[in-house]
VOPAGU-2260 file (C-alpha; in pm, 1 decimal, decimal comma):
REM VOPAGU-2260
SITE   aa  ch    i         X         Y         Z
SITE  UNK   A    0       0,0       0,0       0,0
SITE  UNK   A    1     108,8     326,7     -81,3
SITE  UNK   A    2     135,4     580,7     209,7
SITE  UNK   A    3     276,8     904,0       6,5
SITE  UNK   A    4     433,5    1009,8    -300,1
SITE  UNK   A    5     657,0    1293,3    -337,5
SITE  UNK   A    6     808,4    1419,6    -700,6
SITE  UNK   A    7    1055,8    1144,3    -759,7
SITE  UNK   A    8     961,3     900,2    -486,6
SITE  UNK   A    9     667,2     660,7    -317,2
SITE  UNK   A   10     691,7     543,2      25,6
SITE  UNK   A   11     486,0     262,0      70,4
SITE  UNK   A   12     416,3     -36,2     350,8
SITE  UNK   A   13     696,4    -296,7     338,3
SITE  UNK   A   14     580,4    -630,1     288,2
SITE  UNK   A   15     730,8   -1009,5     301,3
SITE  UNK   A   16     875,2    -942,1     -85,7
SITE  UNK   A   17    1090,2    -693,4      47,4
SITE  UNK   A   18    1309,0    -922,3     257,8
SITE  UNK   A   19    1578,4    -971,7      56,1
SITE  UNK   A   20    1606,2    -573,7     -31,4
SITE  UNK   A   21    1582,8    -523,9     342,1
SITE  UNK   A   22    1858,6    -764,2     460,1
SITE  UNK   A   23    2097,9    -595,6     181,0
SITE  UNK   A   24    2001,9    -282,8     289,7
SITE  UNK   A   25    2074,7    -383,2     694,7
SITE  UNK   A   26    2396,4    -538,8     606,4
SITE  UNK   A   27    2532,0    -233,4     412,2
SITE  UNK   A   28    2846,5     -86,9     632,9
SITE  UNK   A   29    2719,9     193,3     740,7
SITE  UNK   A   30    2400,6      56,7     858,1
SITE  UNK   A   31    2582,3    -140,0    1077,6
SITE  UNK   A   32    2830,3     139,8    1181,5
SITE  UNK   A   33    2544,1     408,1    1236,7
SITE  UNK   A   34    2275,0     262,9    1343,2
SITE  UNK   A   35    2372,1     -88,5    1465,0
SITE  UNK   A   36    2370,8    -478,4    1352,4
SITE  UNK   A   37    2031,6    -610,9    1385,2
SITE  UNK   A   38    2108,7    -946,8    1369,4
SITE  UNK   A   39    1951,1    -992,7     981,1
SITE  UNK   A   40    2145,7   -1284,4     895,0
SITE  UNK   A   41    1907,4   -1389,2     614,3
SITE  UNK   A   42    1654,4   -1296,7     402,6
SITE  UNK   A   43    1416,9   -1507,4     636,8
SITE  UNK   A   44    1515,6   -1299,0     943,1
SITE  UNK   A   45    1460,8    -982,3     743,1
SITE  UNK   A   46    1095,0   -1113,6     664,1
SITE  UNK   A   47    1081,2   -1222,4    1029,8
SITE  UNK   A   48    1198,2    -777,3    1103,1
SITE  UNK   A   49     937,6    -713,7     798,7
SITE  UNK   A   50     630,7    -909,1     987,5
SITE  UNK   A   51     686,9    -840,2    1369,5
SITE  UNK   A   52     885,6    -462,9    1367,5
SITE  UNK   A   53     700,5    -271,4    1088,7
SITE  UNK   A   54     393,6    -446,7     983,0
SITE  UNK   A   55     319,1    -422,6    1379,8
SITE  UNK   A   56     394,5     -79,3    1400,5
SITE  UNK   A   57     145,2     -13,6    1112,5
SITE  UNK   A   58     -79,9    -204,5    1288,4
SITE  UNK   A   59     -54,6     -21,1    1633,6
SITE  UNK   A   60      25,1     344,8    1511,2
SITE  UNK   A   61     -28,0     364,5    1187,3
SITE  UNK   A   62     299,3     430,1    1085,3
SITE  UNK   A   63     599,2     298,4    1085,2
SITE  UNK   A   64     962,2     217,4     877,7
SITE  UNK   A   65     826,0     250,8     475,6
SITE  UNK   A   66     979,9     119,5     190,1
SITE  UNK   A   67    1100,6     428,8     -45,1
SITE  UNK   A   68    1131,3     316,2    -404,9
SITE  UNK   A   69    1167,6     544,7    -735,4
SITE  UNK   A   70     808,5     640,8    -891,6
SITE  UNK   A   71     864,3     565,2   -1194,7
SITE  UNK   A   72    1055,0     258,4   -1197,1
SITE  UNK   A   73     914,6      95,4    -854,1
SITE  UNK   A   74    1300,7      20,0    -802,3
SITE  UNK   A   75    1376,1       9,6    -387,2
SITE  UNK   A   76    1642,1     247,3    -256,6
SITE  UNK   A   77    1583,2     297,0      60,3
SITE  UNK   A   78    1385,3     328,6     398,5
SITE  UNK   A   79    1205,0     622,0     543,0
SITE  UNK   A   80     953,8     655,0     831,2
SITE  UNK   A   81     795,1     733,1    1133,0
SITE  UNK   A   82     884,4     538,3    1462,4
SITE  UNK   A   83     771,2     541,9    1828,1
SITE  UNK   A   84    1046,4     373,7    2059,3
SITE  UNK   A   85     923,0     317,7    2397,1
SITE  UNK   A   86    1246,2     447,8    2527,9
SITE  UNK   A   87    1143,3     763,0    2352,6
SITE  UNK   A   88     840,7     990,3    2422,3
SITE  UNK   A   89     823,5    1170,2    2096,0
SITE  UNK   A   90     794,0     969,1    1735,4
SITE  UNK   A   91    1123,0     951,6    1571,0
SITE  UNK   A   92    1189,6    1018,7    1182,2
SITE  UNK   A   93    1415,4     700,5    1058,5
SITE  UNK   A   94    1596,1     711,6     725,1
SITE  UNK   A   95    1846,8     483,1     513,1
SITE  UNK   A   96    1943,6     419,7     188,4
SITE  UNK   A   97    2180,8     238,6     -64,3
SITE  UNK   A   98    2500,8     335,3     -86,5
SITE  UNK   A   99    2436,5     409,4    -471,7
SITE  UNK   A  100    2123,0     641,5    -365,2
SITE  UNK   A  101    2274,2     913,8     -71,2
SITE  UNK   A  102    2373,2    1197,1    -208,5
SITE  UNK   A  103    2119,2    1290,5    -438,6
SITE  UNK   A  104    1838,3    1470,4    -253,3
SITE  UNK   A  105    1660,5    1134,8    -200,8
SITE  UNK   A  106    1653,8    1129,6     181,5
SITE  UNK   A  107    1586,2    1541,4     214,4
SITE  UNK   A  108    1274,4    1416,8     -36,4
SITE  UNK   A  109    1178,5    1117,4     158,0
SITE  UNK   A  110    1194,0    1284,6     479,7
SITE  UNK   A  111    1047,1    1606,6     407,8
SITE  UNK   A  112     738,4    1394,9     306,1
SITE  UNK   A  113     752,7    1245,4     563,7
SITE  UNK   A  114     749,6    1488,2     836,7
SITE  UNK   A  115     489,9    1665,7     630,4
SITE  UNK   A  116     287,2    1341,6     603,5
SITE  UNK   A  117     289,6    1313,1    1029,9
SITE  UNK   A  118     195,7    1619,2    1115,3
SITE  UNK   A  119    -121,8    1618,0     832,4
SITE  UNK   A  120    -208,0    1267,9     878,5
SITE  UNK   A  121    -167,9    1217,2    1273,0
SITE  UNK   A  122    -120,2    1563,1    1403,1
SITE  UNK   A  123     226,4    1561,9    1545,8
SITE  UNK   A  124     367,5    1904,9    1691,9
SITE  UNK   A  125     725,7    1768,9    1761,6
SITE  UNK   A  126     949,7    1487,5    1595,6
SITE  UNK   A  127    1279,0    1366,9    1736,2
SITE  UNK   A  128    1549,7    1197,5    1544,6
SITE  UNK   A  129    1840,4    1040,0    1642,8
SITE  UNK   A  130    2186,4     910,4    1543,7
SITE  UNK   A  131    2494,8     819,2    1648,2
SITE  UNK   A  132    2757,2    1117,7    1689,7
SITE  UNK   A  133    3020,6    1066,3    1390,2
SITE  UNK   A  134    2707,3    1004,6    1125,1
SITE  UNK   A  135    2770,4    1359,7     985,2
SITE  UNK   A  136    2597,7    1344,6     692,3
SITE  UNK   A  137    2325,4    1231,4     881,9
SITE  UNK   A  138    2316,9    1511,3    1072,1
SITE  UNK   A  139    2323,5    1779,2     828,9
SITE  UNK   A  140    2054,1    1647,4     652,8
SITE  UNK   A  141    1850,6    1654,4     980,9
SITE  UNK   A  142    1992,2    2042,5    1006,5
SITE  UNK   A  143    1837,4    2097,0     673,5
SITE  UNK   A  144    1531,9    1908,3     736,0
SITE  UNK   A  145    1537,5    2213,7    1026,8
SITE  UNK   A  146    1604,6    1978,7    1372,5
SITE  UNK   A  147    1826,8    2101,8    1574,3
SITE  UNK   A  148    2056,9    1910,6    1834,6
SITE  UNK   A  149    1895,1    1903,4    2152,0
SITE  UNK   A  150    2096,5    1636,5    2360,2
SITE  UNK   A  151    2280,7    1327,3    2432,3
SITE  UNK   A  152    2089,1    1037,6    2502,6
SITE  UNK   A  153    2120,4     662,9    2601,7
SITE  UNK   A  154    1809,6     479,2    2445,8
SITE  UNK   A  155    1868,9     166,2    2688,4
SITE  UNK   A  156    2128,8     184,8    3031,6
SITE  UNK   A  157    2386,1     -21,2    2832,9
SITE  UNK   A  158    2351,1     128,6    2482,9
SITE  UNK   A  159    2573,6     406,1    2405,5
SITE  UNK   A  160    2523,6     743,7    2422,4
SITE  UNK   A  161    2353,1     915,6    2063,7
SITE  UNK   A  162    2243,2    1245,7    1975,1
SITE  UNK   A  163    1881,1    1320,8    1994,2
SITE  UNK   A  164    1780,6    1581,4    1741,8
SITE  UNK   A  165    1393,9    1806,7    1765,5
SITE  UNK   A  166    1164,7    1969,9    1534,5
SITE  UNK   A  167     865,4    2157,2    1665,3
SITE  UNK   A  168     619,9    2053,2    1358,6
């Protein structure tokens, strides 16, 4: 299902199809430096992320992780989304991509939909994000999405310590 479109872009639902796109996409090196190994082995524990992390969060918020692919070819490049962490109090905007895809506009595009998209659809005033500190380009784009650093947080007692980024919406 489609959630949004922007010029170049549709984010849509991921669904079991996606695994394989997904584990590639949580195995690329800077996933795993950044944001951290999830343990997707396979493409049957990416399906296994697919049905019990996002399709869940769809189901419970409404939102969620979605699958960003080009609009005119349907060809997956990355993910973009809306989460709620319960070690969080505000939703968080998530973004990745391909290594072939950053640097092009496509996450500014994807996430300025996005934030757009939560504050029409489910009427969110603030959105957090977060990274880890040496993702730099991550954190200009957040700049230029207009967040601004706020503080450094520990999402669990033994997890180390990220930046949390704000936007009032």
């Amino acid at each position: 299902m489609n959630v949004l479109a922007s010029d170049r872009l549709v984010l849509r639902e991921m669904k079991e199809v996606d695994a394989s796109f997904i584990h590639r996409l949580m195995n690329d090196p800077a996933w795993l430096r950044y944001i951290g190994d999830k343990g997707i082995r396979s493409v049957e524990d990416a399906r296994k992320y697919i049905t019990t992390g996002a399709r869940e969060m769809y189901a419970s918020y409404g939102f969620g992780l979605w699958l960003v692919e080009f609009k005119a070819t349907a060809v997956s490049i990355g993910i973009c989304g809306l989460i709620k962490r319960d070690s969080l109090e505000d939703v968080d905007l998530g973004f990745a991509f391909l290594p072939d895809y950053r640097g092009q506009g496509y996450a500014f595009e994807a996430a300025a939909a996005t934030i757009a998209h939560g504050r029409e659809k489910f009427a969110l005033r603030r959105l957090v994000a977060i990274m880890s500190p040496e993702n730099y380009p991550s954190g200009r784009l957040l700049e230029k999405l207009g967040f601004q650093f706020e503080r450094m947080i520990r999402l669990t007692a033994e997890s180390p310590e990220i930046k949390l980024f704000a936007r009032a919406l």
